[in-house]
C-alpha positions as CSV (number, residue, x, y, z in Angstrom):
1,X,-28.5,-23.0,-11.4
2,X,-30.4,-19.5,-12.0
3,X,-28.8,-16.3,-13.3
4,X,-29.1,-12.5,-12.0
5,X,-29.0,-11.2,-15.5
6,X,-29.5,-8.0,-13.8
7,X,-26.2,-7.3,-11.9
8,X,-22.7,-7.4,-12.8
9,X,-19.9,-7.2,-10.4
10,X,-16.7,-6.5,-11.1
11,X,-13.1,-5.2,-9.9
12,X,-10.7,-3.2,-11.1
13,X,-7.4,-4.4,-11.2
14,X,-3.7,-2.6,-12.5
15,X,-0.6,-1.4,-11.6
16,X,0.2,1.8,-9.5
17,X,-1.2,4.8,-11.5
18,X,-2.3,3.1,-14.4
19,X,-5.5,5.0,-14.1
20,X,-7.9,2.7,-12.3
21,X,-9.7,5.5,-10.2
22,X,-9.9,8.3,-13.3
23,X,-11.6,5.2,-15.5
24,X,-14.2,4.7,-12.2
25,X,-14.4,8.5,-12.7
26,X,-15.3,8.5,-16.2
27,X,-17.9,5.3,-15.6
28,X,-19.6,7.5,-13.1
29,X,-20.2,10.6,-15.2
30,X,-21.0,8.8,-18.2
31,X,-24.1,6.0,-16.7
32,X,-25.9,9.2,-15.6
33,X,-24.9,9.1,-11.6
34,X,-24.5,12.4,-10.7
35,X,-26.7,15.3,-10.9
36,X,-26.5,17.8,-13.9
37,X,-24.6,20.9,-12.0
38,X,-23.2,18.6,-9.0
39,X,-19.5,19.1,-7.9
40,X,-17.7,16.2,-8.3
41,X,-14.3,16.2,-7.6
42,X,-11.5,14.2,-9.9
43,X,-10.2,10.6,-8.3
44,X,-13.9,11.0,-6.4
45,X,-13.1,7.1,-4.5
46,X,-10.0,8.6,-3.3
47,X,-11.4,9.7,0.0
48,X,-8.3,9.4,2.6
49,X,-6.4,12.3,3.3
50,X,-3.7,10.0,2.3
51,X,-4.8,8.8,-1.4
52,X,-5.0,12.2,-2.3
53,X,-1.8,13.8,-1.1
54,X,0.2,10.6,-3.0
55,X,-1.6,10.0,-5.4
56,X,-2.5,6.3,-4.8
57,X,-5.6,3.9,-4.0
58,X,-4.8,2.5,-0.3
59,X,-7.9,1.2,0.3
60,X,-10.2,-0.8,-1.6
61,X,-13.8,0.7,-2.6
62,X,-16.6,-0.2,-4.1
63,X,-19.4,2.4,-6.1
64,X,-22.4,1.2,-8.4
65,X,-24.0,2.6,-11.8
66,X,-26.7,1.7,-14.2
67,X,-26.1,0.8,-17.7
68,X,-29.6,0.0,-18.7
69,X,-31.4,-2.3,-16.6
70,X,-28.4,-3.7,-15.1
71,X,-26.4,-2.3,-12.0
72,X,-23.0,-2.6,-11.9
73,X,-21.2,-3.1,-8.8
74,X,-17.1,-1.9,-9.5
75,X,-14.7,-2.3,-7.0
76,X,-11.6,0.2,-7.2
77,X,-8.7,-1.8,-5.6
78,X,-5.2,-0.5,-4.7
79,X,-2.1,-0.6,-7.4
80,X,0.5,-0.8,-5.1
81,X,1.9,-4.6,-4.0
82,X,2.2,-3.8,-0.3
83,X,-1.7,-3.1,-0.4
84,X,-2.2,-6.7,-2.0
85,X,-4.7,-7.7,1.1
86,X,-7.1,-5.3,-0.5
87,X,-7.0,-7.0,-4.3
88,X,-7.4,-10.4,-2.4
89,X,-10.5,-9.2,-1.0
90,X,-12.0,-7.6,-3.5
91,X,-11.5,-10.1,-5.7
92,X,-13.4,-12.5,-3.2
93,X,-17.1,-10.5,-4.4
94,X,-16.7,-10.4,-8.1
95,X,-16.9,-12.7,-10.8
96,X,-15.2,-10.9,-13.6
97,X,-12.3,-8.0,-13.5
98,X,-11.4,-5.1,-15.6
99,X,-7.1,-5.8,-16.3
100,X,-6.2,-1.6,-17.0
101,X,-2.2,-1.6,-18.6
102,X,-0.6,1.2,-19.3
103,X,-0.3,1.9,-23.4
104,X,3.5,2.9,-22.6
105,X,4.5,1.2,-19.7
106,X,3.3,-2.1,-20.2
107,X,2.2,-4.9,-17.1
108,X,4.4,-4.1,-14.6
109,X,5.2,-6.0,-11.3
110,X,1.6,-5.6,-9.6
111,X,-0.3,-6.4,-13.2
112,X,1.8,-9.9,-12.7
113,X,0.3,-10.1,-9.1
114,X,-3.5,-9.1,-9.4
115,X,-3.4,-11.1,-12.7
116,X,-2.3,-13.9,-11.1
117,X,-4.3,-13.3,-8.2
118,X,-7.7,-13.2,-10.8
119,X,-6.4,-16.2,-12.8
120,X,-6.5,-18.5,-9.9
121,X,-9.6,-17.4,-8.5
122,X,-10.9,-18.4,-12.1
123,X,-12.4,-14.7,-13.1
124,X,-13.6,-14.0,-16.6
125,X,-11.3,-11.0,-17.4
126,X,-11.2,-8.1,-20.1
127,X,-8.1,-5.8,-20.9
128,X,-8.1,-2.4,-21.3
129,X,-5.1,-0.7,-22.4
130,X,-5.5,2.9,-21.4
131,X,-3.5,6.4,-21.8
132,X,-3.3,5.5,-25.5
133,X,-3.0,9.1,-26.7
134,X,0.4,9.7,-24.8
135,X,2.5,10.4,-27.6
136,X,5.2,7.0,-26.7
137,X,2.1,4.4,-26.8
138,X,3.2,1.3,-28.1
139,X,-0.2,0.0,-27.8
140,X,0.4,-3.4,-30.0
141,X,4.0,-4.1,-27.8
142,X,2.3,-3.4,-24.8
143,X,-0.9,-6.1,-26.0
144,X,2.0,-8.8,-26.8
145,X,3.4,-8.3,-23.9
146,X,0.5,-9.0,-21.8
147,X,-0.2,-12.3,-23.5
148,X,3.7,-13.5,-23.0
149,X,2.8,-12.7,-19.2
150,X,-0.9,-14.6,-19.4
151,X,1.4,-17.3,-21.0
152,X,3.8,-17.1,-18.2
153,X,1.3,-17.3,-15.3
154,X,0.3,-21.0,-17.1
155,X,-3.1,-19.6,-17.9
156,X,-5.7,-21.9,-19.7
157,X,-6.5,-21.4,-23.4
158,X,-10.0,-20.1,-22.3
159,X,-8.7,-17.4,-19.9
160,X,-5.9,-16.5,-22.7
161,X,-9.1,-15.6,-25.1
162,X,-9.9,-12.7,-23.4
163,X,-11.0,-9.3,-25.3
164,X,-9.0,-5.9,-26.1
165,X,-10.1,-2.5,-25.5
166,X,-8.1,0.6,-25.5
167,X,-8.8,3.2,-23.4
168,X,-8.5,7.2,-22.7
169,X,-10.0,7.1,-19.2
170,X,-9.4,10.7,-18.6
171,X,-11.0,11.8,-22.1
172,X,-13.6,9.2,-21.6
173,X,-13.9,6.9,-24.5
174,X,-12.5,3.4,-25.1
175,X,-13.0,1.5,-28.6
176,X,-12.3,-1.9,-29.8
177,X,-9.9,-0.8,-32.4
178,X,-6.9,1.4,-31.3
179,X,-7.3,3.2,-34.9
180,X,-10.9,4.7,-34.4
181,X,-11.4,6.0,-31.3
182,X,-15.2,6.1,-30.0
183,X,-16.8,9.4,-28.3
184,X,-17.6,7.8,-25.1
185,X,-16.9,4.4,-23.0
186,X,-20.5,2.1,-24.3
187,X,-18.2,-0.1,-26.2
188,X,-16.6,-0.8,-22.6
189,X,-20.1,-0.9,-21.1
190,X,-21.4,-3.3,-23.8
191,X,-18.5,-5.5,-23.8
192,X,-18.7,-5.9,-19.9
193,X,-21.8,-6.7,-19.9
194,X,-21.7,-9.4,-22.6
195,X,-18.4,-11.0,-21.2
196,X,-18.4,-10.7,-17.4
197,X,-21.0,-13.5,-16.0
198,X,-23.8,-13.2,-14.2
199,X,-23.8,-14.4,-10.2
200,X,-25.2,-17.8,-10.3
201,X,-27.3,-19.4,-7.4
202,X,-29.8,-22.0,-6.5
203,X,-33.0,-21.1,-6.2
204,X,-34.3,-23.6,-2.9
205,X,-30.1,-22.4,-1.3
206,X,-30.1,-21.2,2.2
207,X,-28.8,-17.8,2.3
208,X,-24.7,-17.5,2.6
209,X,-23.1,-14.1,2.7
210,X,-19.3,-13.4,3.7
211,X,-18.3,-10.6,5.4
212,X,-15.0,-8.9,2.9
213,X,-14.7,-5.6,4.3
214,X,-15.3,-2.9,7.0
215,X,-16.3,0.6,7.2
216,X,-18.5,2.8,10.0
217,X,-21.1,5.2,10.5
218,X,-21.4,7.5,13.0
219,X,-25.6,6.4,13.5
220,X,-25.3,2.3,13.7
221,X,-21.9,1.9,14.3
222,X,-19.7,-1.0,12.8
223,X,-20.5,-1.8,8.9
224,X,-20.0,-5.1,7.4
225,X,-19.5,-5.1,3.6
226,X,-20.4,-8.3,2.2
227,X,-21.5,-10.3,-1.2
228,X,-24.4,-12.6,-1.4
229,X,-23.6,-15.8,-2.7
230,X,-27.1,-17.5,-2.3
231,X,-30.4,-16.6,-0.6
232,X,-31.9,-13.7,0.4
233,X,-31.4,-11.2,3.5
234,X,-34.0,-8.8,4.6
235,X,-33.7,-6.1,6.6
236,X,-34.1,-6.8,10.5
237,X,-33.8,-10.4,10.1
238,X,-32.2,-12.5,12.5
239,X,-29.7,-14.7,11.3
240,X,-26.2,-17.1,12.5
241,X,-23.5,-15.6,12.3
242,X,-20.5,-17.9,12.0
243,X,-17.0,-17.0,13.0
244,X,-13.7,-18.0,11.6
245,X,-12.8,-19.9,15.0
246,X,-16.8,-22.0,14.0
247,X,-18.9,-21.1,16.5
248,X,-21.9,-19.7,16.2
249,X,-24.4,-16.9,17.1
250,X,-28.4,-15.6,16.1
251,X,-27.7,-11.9,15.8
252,X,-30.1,-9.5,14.8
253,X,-29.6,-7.4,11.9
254,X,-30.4,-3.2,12.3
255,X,-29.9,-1.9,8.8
256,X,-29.5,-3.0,5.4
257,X,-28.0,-0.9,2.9
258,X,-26.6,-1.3,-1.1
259,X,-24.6,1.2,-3.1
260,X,-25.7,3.5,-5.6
261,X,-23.6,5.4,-7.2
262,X,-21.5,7.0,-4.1
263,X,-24.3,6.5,-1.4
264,X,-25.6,3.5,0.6
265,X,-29.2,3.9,0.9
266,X,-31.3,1.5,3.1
267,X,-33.1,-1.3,1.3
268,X,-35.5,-3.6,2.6
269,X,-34.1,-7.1,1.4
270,X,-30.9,-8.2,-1.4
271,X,-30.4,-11.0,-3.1
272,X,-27.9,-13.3,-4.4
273,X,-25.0,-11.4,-6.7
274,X,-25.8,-8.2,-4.8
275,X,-22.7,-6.2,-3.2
276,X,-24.5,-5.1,0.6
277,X,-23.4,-3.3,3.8
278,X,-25.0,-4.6,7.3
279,X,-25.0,-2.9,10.3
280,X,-26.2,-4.6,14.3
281,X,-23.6,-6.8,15.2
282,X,-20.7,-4.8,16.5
283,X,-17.9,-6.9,16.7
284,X,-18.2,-8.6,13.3
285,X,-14.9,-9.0,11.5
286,X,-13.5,-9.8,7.9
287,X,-13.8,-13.4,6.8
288,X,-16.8,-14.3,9.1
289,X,-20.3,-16.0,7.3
290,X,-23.6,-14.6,7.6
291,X,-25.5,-17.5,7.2
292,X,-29.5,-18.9,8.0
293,X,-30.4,-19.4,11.1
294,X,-32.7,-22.4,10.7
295,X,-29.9,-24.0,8.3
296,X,-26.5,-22.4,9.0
297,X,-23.9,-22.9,6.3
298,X,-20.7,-21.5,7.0
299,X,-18.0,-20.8,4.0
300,X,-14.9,-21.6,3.8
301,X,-12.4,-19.1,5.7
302,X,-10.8,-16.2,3.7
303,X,-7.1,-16.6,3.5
304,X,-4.6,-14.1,2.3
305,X,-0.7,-14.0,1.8
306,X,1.6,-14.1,4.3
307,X,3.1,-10.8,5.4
308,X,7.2,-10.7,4.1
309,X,8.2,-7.2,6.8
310,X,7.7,-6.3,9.6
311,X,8.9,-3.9,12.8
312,X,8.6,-2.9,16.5
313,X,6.1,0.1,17.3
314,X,5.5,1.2,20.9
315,X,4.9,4.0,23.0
316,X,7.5,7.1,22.8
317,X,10.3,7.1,25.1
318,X,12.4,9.7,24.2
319,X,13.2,13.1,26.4
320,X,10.7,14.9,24.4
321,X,7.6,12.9,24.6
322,X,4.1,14.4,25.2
323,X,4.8,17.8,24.2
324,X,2.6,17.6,20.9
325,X,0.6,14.2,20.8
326,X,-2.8,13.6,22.6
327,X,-2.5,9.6,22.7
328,X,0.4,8.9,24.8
329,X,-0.2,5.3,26.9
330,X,0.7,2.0,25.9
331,X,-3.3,0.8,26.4
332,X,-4.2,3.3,23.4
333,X,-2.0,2.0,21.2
334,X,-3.0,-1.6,22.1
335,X,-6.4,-0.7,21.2
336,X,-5.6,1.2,18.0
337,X,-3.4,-1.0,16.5
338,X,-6.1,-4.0,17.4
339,X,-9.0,-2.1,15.9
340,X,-6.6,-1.9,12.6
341,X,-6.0,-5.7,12.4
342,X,-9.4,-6.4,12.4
343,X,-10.5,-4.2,9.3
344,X,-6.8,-5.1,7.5
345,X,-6.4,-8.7,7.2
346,X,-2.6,-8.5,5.4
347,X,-1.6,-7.2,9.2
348,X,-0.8,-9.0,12.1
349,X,-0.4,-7.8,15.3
350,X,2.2,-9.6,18.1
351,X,3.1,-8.6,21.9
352,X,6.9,-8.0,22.1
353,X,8.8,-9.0,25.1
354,X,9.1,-5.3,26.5
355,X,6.1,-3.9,27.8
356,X,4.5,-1.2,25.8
357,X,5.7,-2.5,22.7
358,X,4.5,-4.9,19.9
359,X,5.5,-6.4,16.2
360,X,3.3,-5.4,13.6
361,X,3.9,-7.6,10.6
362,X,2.6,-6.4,7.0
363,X,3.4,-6.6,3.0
364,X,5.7,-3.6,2.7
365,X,7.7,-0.3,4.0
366,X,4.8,1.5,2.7
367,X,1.7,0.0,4.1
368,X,3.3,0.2,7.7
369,X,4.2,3.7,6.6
370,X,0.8,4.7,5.5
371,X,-0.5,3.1,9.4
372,X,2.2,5.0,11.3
373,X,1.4,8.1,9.4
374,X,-2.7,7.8,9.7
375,X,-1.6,7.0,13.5
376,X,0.8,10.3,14.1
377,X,-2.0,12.2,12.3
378,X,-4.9,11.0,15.0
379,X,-2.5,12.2,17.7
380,X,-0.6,9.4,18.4
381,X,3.3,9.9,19.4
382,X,5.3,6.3,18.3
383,X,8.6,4.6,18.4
384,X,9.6,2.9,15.1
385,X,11.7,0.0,14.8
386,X,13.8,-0.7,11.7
387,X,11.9,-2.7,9.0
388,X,12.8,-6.3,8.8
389,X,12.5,-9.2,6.7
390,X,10.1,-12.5,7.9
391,X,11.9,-15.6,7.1
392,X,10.8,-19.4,7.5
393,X,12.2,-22.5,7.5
394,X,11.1,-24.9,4.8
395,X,12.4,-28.6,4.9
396,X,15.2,-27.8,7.4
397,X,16.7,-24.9,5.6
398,X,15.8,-21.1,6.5
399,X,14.0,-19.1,3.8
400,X,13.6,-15.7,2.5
401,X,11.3,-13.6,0.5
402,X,12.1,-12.3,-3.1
403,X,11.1,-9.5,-5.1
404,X,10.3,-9.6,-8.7
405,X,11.8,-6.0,-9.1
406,X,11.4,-3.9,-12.1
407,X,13.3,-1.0,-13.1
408,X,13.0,1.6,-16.1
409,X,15.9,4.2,-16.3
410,X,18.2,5.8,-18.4
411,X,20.9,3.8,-20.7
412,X,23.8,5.5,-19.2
413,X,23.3,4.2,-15.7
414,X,22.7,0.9,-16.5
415,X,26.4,0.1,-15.5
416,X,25.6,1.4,-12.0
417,X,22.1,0.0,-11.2
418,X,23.3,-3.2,-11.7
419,X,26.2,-3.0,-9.8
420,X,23.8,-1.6,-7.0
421,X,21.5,-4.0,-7.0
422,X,24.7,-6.8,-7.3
423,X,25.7,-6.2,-3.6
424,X,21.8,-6.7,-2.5
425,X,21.8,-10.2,-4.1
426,X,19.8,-9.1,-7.1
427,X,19.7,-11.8,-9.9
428,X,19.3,-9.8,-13.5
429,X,16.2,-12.1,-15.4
430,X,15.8,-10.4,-18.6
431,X,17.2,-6.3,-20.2
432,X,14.9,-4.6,-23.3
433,X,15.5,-0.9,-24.4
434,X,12.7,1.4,-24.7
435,X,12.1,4.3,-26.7
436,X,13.9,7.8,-26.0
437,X,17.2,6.3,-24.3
438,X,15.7,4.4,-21.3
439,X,16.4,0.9,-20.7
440,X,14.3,-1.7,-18.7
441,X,15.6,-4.5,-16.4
442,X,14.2,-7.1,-14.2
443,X,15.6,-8.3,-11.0
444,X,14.7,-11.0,-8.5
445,X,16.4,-10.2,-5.4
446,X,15.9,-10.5,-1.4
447,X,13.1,-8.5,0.2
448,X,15.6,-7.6,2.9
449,X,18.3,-5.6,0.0
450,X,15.6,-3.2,-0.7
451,X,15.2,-2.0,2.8
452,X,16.9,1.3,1.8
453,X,16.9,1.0,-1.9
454,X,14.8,3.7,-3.1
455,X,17.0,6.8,-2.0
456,X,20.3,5.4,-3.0
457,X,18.6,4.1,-6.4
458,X,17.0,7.3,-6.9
459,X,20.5,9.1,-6.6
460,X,22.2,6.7,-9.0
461,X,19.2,8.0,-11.7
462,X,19.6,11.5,-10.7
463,X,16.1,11.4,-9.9
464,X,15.2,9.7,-13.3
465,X,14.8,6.6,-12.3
466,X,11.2,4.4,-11.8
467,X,11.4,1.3,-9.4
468,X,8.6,-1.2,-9.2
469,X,8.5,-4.5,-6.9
470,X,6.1,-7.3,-5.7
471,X,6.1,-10.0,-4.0
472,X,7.6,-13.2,-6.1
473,X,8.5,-16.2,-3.3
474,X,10.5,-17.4,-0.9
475,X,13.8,-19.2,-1.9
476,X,17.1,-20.3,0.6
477,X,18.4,-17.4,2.3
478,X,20.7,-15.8,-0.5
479,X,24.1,-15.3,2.0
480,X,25.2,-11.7,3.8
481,X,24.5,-8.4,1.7
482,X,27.3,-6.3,0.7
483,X,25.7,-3.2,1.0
484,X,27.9,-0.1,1.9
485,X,26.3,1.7,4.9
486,X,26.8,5.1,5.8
487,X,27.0,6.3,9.8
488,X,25.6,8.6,11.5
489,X,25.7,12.1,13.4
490,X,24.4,11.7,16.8
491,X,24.0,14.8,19.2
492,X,26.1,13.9,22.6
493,X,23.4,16.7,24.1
494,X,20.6,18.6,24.6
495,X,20.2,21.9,23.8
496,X,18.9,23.8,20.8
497,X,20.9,23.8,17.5
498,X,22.6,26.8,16.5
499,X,23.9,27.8,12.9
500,X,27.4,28.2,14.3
501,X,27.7,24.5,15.4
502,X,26.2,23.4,12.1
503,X,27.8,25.6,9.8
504,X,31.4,23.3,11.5
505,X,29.5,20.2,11.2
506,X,28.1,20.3,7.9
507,X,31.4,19.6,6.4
508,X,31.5,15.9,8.2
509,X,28.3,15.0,6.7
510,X,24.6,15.8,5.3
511,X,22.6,17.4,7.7
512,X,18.7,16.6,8.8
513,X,17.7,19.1,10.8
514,X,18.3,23.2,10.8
515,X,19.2,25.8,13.3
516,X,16.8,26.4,16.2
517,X,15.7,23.0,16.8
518,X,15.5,21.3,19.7
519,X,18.0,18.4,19.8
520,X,19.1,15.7,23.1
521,X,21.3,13.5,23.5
522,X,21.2,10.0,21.2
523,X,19.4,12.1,18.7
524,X,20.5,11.3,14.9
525,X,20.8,15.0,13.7
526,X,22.9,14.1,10.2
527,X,24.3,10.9,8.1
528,X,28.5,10.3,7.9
529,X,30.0,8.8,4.7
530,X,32.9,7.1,7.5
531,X,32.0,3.6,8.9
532,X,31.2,4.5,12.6
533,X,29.0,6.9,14.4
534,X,30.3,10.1,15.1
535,X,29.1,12.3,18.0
536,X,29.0,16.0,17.6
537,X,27.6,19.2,19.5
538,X,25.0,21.2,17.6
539,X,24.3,23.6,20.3
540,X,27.7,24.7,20.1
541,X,27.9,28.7,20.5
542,X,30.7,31.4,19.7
543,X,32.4,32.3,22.6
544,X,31.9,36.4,22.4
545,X,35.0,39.1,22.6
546,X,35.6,42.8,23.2
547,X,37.2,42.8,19.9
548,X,35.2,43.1,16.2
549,X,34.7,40.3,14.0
550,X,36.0,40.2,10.5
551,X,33.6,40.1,7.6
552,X,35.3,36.3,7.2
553,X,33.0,35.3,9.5
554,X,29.9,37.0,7.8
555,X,30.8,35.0,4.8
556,X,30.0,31.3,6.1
557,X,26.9,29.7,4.4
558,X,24.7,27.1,6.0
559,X,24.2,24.3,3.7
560,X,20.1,23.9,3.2
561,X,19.4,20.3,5.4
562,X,17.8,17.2,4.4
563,X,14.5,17.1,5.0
564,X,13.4,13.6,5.3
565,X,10.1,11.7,4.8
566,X,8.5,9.6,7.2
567,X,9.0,6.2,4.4
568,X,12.9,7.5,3.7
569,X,13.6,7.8,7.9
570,X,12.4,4.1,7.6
571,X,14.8,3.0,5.2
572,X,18.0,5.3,6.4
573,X,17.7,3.9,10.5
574,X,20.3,0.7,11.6
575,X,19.8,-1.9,13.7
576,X,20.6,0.2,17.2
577,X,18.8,3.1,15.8
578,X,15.0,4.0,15.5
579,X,12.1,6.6,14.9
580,X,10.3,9.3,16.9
581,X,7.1,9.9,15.5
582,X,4.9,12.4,16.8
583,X,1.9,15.0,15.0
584,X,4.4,17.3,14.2
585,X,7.6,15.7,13.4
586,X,9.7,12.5,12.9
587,X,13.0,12.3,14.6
588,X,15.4,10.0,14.4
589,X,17.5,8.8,17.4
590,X,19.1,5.9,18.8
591,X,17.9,2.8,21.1
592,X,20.1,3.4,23.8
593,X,20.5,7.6,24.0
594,X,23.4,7.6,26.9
595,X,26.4,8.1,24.9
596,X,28.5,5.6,27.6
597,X,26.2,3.0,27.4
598,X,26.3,3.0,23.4
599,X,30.2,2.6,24.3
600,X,30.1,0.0,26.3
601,X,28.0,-2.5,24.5
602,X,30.5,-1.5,21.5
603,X,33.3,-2.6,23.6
604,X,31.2,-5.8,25.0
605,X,30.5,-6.7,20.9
């Protein structure tokens, strides 16, 4: 086997906002790949709308530097466990990965799942413990505790002797030894290039590339993103392409292009170990092999997890519908949602029974979130289903997913989380205090009790709390939840609301919308603490008189409403209740809008 002693490729790998994209940042600046006076701006692989307004890496990226006379190919891959398609992927066209932990938070629930993810595909890996000047670093706790979680995930005695280096990402230096800190990152450049291997090939091996990702350009079209794992591909070559079902096709290819630093420039041929995008066959999709056409040599099909949620999304039915979005028919959608399966292998995509409709099936509440909302942003107006759990059945009994749930909050509300998460099944593993009052707990509990979670967990903490989860396994279905559900105030009309009627109604419940809106009949326009659904008038005037009002009524005070996010609508809805979701708004409302025939089902149980 021959070496490319000339390329390293490597991911990226952490929990949420441990600081993945501001260390890509820093690699950038520092190997020389920007001009001297050119604008760059912070979090530059953050390039959705979306990443920047949360804060968060949704899809996964890849960039390219020099460090000498070697380029290294990084890939920047999400944090968050519902985007775990992307780490599998990314993790496919490296052979080494950078493992960032946060010097006060320690590994969290996604730094057990990309570790584990990079473990089993047998990856060389390094640790970097960044943010250690934050003033609660604990940076030798935090370094134990990753080795009790190596020890945990069975790891071999090979993969345990992995090095250290501790990190500032957004100064831009990391050092060997968290006592004296370096000026800039060379110690992490060295070390990376000493401990992640080289791509290995044979020299006389047909060419074999795999297709990993998807992008597009505006002049050729359809980009596949792939690694070379042996051979060579030139530029306007024809080659098979082989497809997951195994058949097979020449195709011809138009453009070649590789990374450097944040631009793909054309090249004329790549070789084995090198990161490429290819543009000419249109249709192309994730997990397909581009291959020699004289001797084809397919590999083996990429496989991912199995999605744990999913819910119904079709066209929008409700009275209002059409007035702000621009793609309206049930053939739009169709196409849409196909066109995202094909880039996103974590999603699937299933025909419902009712026309207009399908099941999309994902990781989490906040991948199908971030698709609805890229959706009602490209004009798109939706209906929403409530989120639900995927079972199985294993051996003749039914089967659930569990979370490994983690949550940090303050000592004095210990007593309540846990009777919170007690009603949703949860199963406490293991308690440790932390510095400055805060206490840390893990759970393993169903999938399905932390639909909703989040906003009553967040009011338990007064806001203080910090809730992380990913995916742990499925076990026997854990029995009925006892969660206490609240009701809600449905509008028995349409009409606009005035701040008469709501100034009554506020008193029976939390509000979601304010005066002047336009409400009908079936709409959800507050929540009710009581057990059953309450309908109310929000149009409701005052009847006028000949005869002055007292200041009394001058008095009255609307109550500010609730204004609700698209992911919190998702948890709040029930099982006969779903979303609007249109470029301007999201609206909550029920299936069946008719107030009678909501009755008579009731009666009909």
């Amino acid at each position: 086997m021959s070496e490319r002693t000339d390329i390293r490729n490597i991911a990226i790998i952490a929990h949420v906002d441990h600081g993945k994209t501001t260390l890509v940042d820093a690699m950038l600046h520092q190997s020389g790949s920007f001009r001297e006076h050119q604008v760059i701006a912070d979090r530059v692989l953050d390039s959705m709308e979306l990443e920047r307004e949360k804060g968060i890496t949704i899809l996964a990226k890849n960039t390219a530097i020099y460090y000498g006379d070697v380029k290294i190919n990084i890939l920047d891959t999400p944090g968050h466990a519902d985007f775990g398609g992307e780490v599998e992927r990314a993790l496919k066209m490296v052979d080494g990965v950078l493992l960032l932990v946060d010097a006060s938070e320690g590994p969290l629930p996604q730094t057990r799942f990309v570790l584990k993810k990079a473990l089993d595909a047998d990856l060389a890996i390094i640790l970097v413990v960044n943010k250690v000047d934050r003033q609660d670093a604990r940076i030798q706790e935090v370094v134990d505790e990753v080795y009790e979680l190596f020890f945990d995930l069975e790891a071999t005695e090979e993969q345990i002797n992995f090095p250290i280096l501790f990190c500032d990402a957004r100064s831009g230096y990391a050092s060997h030894d968290s006592e004296l800190l370096s000026s800039d990152l060379i110690p992490l450049f060295e070390t990376l290039i000493k401990e992640i291997p080289a791509p290995r090939y044979s020299e006389d091996h047909p060419l074999q590339a795999q297709v990993l990702n998807l992008d597009a350009s505006p002049y050729v079209g359809r980009l596949a993103l792939c690694r070379i794992f042996q051979g060579k591909i030139i530029n306007g070559q024809t080659v098979m392409r082989c497809k997951e079902d195994g058949a097979q096709e020449p195709v011809k290819l138009t453009e070649l292009y590789v990374t450097e630093a944040l631009e793909r420039v054309t090249a004329s041929e790549a070789g084995p170990g090198e990161i490429i995008a290819i543009a000419g066959i249109p249709d192309i999709t994730i997990g397909e092999t581009i291959t020699s056409l004289e001797n084809p040599k397919p590999l083996p099909v990429l496989s991912v997890d199995e999605p744990s949620i999913s819910l119904t999304l079709g066209i929008n039915t409700s009275p209002l519908a059409g007035l702000e979005g621009t793609q309206l028919t049930g053939r739009l959608l169709e196409a849409r949602l196909e066109a995202e399966a094909l880039g996103n292998v974590s999603l699937r995509i299933i025909s419902a029974e009712r026309p207009d409709t399908w099941i999309v099936e994902g990781r989490g509440e906040l991948q199908l979130a971030v698709l609805i909302e890229t959706m009602r942003r490209e004009g798109f107006e939706l209906t929403v289903g409530k989120p639900e759990v995927l079972t199985r059945e294993i051996d003749g009994v039914l089967h659930e997913p569990m979370e490994r749930l983690i949550v940090d909050i303050p000592e004095d509300v210990v007593g309540s989380v846990t009777q919170l998460l007690a009603t949703r099944k949860g199963k406490l593993q293991q308690m440790n205090n932390l510095s400055g009052g805060r206490v840390r707990m893990e759970f393993i509990v169903p999938a399905r009790g932390l639909i909703g979670f989040q906003t009553v967990f967040l009011t338990e903490t007064r806001g203080e709390g910090v809730a992380n989860h990913s995916f742990e396994n499925f076990q026997a279905w854990q029995g009925d939840l006892r969660v206490n559900q609240t009701s809600s105030l449905v509008a028995d009309r349409s009409g606009v609301s005035t701040s008469y009627a709501l100034i009554s109604l506020q008193e029976r419940g939390v509000l979601f919308i304010g005066p002047g809106e336009q409400v009908y009949e079936g709409m959800i326009i507050g929540e009710n603490p009581r057990s059953e659904d309450m309908n109310v008038n929000p149009t409701r005037l005052k009847k006028q008189s000949n005869i002055r009002s007292s200041t009394k009524d001058e008095t009255e005070k609307l109550t500010p409403f609730r204004s609700l996010s698209l992911e919190q609508t998702m948890e709040l809805i029930q099982e006969d209740e779903c979303l609007e979701v249109t470029p301007k708004c999201v609206r909550m409302r029920k299936v069946d809008l008719s107030q009678l025939v909501r009755s008579r089902k009731r009666k009909e149980g």
